[in-house]
C-alpha beads as a LAMMPS data file, in Angstrom:
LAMMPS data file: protein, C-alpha beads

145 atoms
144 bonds

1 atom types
1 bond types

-500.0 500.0 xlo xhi
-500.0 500.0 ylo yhi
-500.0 500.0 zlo zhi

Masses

1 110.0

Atoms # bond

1 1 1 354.635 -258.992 245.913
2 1 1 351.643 -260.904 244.123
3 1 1 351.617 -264.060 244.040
4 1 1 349.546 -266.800 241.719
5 1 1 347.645 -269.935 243.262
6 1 1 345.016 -272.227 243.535
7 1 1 342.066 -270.739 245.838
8 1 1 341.917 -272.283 249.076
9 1 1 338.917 -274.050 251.033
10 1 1 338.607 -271.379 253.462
11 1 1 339.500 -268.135 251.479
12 1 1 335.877 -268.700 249.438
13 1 1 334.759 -265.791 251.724
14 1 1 337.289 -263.618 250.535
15 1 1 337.101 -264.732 246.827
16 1 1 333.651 -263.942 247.125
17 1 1 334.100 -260.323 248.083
18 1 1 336.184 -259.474 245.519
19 1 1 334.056 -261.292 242.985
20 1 1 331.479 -259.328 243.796
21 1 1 333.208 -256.307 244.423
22 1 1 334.427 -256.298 240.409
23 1 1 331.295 -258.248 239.115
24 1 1 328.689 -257.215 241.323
25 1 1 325.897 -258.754 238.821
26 1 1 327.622 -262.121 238.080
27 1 1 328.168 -262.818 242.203
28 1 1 326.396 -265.927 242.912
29 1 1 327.467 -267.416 246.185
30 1 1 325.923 -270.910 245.788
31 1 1 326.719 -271.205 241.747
32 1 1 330.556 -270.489 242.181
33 1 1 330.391 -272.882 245.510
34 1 1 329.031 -275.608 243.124
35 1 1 331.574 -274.814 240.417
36 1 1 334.518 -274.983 243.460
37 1 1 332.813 -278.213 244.531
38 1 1 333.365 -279.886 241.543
39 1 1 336.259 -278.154 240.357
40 1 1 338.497 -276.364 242.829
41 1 1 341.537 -276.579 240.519
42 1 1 339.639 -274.074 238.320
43 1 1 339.876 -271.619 240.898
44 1 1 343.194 -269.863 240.620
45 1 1 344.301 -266.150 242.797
46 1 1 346.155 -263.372 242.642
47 1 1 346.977 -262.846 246.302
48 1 1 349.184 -259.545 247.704
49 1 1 349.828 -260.685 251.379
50 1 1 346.354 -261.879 252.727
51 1 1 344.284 -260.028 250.084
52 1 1 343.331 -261.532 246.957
53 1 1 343.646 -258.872 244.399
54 1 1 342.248 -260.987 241.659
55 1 1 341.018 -264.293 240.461
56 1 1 340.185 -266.452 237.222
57 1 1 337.655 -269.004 237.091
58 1 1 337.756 -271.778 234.641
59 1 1 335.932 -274.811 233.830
60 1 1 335.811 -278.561 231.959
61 1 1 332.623 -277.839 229.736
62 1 1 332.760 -281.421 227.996
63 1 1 335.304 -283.744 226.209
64 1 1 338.573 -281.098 225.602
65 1 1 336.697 -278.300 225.868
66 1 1 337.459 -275.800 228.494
67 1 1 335.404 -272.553 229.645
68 1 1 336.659 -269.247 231.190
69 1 1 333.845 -267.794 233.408
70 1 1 335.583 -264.862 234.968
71 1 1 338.925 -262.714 234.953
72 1 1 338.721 -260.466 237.146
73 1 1 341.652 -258.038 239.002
74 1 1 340.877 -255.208 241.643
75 1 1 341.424 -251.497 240.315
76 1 1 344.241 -250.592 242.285
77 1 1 346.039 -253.738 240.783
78 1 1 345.113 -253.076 237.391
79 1 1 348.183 -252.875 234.262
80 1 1 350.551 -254.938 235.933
81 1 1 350.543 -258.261 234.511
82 1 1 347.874 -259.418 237.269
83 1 1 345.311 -260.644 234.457
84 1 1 348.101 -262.112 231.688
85 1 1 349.444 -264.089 234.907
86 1 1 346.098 -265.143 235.852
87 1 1 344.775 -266.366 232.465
88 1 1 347.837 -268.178 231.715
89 1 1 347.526 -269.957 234.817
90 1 1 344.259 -270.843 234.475
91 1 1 345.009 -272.436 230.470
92 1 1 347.618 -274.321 232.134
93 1 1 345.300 -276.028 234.551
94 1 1 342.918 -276.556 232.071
95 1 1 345.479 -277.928 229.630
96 1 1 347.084 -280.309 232.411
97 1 1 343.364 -281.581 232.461
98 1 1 343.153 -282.537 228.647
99 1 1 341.853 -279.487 227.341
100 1 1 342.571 -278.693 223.915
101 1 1 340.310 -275.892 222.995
102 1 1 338.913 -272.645 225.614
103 1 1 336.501 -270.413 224.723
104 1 1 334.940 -266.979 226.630
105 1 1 332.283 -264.637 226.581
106 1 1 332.835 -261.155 226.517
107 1 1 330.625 -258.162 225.453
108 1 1 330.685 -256.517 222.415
109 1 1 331.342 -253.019 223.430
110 1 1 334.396 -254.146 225.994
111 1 1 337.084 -253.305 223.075
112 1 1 339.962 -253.090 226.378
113 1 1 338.958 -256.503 227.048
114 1 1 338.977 -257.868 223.939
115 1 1 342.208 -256.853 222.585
116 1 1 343.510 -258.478 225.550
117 1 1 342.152 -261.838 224.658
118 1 1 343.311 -261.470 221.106
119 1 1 346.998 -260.751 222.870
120 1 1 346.492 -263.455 224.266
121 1 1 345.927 -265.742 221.458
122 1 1 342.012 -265.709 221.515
123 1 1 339.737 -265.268 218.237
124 1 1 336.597 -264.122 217.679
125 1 1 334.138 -267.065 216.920
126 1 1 330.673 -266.390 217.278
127 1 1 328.339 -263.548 218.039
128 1 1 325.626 -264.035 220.457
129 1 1 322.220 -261.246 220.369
130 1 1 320.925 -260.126 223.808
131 1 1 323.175 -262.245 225.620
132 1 1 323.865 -260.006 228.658
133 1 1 320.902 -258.711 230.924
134 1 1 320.921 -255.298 229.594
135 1 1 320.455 -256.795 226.119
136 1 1 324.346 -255.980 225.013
137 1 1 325.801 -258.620 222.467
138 1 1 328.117 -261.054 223.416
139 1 1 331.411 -262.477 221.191
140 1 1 332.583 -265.984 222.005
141 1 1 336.083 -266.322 221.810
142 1 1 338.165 -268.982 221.562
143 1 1 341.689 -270.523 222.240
144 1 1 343.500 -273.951 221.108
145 1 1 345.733 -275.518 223.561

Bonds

1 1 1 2
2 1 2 3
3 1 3 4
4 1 4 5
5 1 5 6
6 1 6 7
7 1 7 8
8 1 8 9
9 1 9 10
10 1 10 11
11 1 11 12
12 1 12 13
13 1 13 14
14 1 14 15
15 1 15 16
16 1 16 17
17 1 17 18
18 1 18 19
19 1 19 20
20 1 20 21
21 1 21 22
22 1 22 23
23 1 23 24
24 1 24 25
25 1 25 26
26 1 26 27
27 1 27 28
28 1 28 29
29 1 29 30
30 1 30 31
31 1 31 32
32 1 32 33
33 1 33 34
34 1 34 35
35 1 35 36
36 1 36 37
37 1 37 38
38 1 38 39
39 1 39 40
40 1 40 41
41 1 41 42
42 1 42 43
43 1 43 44
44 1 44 45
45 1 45 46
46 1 46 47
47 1 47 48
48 1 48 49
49 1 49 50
50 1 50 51
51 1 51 52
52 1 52 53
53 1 53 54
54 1 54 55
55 1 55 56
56 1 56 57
57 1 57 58
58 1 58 59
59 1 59 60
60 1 60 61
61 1 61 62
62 1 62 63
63 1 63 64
64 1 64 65
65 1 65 66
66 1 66 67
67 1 67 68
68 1 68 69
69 1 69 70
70 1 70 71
71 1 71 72
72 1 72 73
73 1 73 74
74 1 74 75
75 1 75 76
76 1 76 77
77 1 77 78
78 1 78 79
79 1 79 80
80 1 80 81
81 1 81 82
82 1 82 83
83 1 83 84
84 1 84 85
85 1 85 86
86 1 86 87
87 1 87 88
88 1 88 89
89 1 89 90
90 1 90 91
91 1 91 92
92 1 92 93
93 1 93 94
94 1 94 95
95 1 95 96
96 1 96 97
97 1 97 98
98 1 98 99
99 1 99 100
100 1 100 101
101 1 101 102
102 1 102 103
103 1 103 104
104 1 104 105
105 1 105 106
106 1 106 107
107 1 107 108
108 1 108 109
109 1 109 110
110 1 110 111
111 1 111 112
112 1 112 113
113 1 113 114
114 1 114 115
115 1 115 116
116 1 116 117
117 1 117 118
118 1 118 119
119 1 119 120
120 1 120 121
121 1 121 122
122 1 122 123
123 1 123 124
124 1 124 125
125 1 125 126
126 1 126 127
127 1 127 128
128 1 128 129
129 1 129 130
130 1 130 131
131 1 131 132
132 1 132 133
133 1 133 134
134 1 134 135
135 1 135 136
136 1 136 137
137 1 137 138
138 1 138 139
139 1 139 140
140 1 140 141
141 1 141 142
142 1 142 143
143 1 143 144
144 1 144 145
């Protein structure tokens, strides 16, 4: 059975395998360190046994205003809930923390992903040009608390 939790101290290994395991380009040791550092209660699992199978990371970007970095599940616990779970988690933490208002990238050609924001209450705000390494638009989405 999966469970949902704050990451713990010394599972950062483990959290880091899987990060980079689903989002190989975005896997920056020492930048999510920093971000647990300063925020570990943005750090929230999806753990099967010993294994995290997936993971959210969220942040306090200024005054209310809350960021989701990554959502992120392992294939073979994909279309179970793992990700709704996850990011409702995570806007619970951040709400707890005075946040009124979340926003997200996501690219522009990821329709899967964002119907699943919009399901989950997020909008469309912004567009951003070349915002992704491979030049691929970005949309900012957002979420009120």
């Amino acid at each position: 059975m999966v469970e949902l939790r704050k990451l713990k101290r010394f599972e950062f290994v483990d959290f880091l395998k899987i990060l980079h395991k689903i989002f190989p380009e975005r896997a920056n040791p020492s930048l999510f360190l920093n971000l647990y550092e300063i925020f570990p209660d943005g750090f929230v699992v999806a753990v099967d046994g010993e294994k995290i199978v997936g993971f959210a990371v969220g942040v306090i970007s200024q005054e209310e205003k809350g960021r989701i970095l990554l959502i992120g599940v392992d294939e073979n616990y994909r279309n179970k809930g793992i990700g709704s779970k996850l990011l409702k988690m995570i806007l619970l933490v951040l709400s707890l923390r005075g946040v009124r208002e979340v926003e997200l990238e996501v690219r522009a050609s990821n329709v899967h992903a964002i119907r699943f924001y919009e399901k989950m209450g997020f909008r469309k705000k912004d567009r951003i040009r070349d915002y992704y390494e491979d030049g691929e638009d970005a949309y900012i989405m957002a979420k009120y608390l």
